[in-house]
N, C-alpha and C positions, 0 to 999 in steps of 0.2 A: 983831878978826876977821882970820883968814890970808887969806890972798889965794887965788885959783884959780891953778894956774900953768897960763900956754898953753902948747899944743902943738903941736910944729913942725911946719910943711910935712912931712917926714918922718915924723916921726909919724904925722899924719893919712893919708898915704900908705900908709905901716902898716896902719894899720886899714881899708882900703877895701879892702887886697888882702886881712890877714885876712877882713871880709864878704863880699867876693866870693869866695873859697875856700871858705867852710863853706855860701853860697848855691848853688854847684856843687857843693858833696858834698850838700846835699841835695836840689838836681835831678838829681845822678845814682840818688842815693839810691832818691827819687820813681820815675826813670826806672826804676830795677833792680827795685824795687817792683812797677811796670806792669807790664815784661816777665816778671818772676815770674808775676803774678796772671795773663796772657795766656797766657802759656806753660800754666801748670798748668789754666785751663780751656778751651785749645785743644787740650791735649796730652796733656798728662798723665792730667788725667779722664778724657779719653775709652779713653784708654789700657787705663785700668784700669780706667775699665768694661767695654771690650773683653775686659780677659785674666781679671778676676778676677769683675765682679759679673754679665757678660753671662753666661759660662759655666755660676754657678749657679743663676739663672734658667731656661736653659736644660734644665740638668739635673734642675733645681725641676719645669718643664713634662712633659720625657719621665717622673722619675719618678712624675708623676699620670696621666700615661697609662699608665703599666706596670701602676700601684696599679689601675685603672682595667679595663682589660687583663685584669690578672690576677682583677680580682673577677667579672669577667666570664667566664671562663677556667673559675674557681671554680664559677660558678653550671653553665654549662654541664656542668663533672666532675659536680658532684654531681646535674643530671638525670638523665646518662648512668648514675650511677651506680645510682640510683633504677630506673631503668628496667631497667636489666641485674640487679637485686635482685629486680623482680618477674619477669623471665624465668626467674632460676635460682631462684625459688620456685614457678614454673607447670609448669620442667623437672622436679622433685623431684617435685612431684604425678602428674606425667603419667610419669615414673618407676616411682614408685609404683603405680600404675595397671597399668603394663606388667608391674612384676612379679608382681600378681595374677593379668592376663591369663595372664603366661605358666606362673602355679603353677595357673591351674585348666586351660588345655590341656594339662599335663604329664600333670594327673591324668586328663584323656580318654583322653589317647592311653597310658597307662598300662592304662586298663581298655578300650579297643579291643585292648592289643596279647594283654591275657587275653583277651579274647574269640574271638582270633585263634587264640591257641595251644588255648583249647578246643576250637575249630572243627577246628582243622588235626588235633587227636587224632581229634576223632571222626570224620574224614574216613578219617584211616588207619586209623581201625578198619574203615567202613565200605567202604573199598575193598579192605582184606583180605577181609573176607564176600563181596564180588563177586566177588573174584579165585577163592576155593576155589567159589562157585556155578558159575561160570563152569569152574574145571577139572573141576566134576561133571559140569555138564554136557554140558562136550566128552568127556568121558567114556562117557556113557550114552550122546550122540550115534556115536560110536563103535559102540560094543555094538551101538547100535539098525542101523549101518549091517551092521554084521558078520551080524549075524540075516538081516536082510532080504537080502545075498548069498547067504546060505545057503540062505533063505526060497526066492529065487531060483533057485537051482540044482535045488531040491525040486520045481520047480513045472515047471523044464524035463523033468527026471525025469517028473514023473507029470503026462501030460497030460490023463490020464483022470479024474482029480481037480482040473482047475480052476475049475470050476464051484463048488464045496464050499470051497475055497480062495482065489476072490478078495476073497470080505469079509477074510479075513484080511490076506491082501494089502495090501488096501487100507486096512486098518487101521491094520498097521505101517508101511504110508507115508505115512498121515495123521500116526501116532505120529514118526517122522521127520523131518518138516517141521515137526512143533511142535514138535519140540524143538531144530530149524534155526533158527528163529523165536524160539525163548525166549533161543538161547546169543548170534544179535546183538540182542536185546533187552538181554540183560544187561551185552553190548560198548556197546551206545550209551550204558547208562546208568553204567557205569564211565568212560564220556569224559565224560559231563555232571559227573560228581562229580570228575572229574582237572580240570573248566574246558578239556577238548580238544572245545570245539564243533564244530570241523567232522568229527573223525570221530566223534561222537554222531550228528550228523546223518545219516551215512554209516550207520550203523549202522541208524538208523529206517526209511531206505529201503530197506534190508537187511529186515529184518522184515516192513515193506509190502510186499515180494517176495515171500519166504516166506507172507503171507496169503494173497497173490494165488492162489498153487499149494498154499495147504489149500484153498482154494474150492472148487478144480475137483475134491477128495477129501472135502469134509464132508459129511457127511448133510444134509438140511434143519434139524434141531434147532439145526444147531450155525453155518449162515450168521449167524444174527442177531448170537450172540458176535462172532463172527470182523468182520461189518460194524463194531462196536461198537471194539471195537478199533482197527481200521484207522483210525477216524473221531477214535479217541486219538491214534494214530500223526502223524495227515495234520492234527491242530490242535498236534503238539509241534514239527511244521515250519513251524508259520507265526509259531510263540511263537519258534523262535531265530534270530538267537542275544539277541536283544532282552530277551526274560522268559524268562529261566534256569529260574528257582524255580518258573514255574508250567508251563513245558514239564517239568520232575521231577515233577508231579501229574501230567500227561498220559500218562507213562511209567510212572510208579505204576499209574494206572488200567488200562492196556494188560496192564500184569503183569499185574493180578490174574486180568482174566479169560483170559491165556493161561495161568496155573496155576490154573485155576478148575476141574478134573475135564473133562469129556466137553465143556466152554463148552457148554454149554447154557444160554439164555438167562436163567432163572429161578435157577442155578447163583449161590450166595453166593460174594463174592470172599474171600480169605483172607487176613490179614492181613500185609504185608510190609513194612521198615522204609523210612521215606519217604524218598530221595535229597538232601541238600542240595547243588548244586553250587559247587565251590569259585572263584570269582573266575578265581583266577591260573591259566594253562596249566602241562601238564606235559606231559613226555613220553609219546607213544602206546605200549604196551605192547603187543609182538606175542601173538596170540590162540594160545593152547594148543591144539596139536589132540591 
């Protein structure tokens, strides 16, 4: 057998500094180890939970509130949207609707506006009739006035004949006053047909005038006519200008029996065309003498 060889004071000196060098490299080791390990979850982790994992969290949370938010958002549009669908479906109906309304007032007022233009003809027809009755009669009125001057002058002439001559007289001036009578009769009733109320009316009391002063020349026969009339006259004043339509019967009726012959109460009235008065005013037309 070999021997062990020993080993010298240096030697072993050696090796106690070698194990005590690699004993401190691995307690610094150890140490560097620690502060690694301390460092990274003192520091470091937190760090980067800070920069990196806090943030997407974060951004994790606002985008479920957005999502959130927005389905919310969502839900809201499409009530509003629902709801503004049935308004411009109610609008469309109610549309509809108005343009019916306004195709059948079109068609009213289409056949009021013939109805108008029919009216308004037969107005100017019938106030041309009035117009040439009216210039006959200021006509005859005339004549009647021109006789009875002459009548007059006759009567101054021969006084020895007045006696024989005042029925005539008083004939022609009964003849005169009716026909004073009939030409503003036919004046009030040409203003009732023009819509000129107040000088219609004017014209009535014109008439009722001239009643007045046939009275005081009619025979007995012919008071009752004449009452009759006047009582036409004095209900066409109390009809305007309120009832138009039924003060043109009242003056109708008056007509006739002031062209009824001698108005004698029993006298049939003759037939004349009835007045419709026109609504609107028109100009008063000065009377033809």
């Amino acid at each position: 057998m070999s021997e062990t060889p020993q080993l010298t004071f240096g030697q072993r000196l050696l090796n106690l500094i070698r194990f005590l060098l690699r004993l401190l490299f691995v307690l610094v080791l150890a140490a560097g180890l620690g502060l690694g390990v301390y460092y990274l979850t003192t520091v470091t982790i937190p760090t980067v939970y800070q920069q990196y994992v806090q943030p997407v969290e974060e951004n994790t949370q606002r985008l479920s509130a957005l999502e959130t938010q927005q389905a919310q958002t969502v839900e809201t549009l499409q009530k509003q949207l629902a709801g503004l669908q049935e308004r411009l479906t109610a609008l469309e109906i109610q549309n509809d609707e108005q343009q019916h309304t306004i195709a059948a007032l079109q068609e009213e007022l289409d056949a009021q506006q013939t109805a108008i233009n029919i009216q308004s003809e037969s107005s100017k027809e019938e106030s041309a009739q009035l117009h040439q009755t009216l210039d006959d009669l200021t006509q005859t009125l005339q004549a009647q006035k021109n006789a009875l001057q002459s009548l007059e002058q006759q009567i101054s002439e021969l006084n020895s004949r007045q006696e024989s001559s005042a029925a005539d007289v008083t004939e022609l001036a009964y003849q005169v006053k009716n026909l004073t009578a009939l030409q503003s009769l036919t004046r009030a009733r040409l203003f009732l047909a023009q819509g000129n109320l107040a000088q219609a009316e004017a014209g009535v009391r014109e008439t009722l005038q001239a009643i007045g002063e046939l009275s005081s020349l009619s025979p007995e026969e012919r008071l009752a006519a004449l009452d009759r009339a006047a009582a036409y006259l004095n209900a066409t004043l109390d009809l305007l200008p309120s009832e138009a339509l039924q003060a043109a019967d009242q003056l109708e009726a008056a007509w006739q029996l002031l062209t009824a012959g001698k108005l004698s109460p029993s006298a049939t009235p003759t037939a004349t065309p009835t007045v419709t008065p026109t609504p609107s005013a028109t100009p008063t037309p000065a009377p033809t003498q």
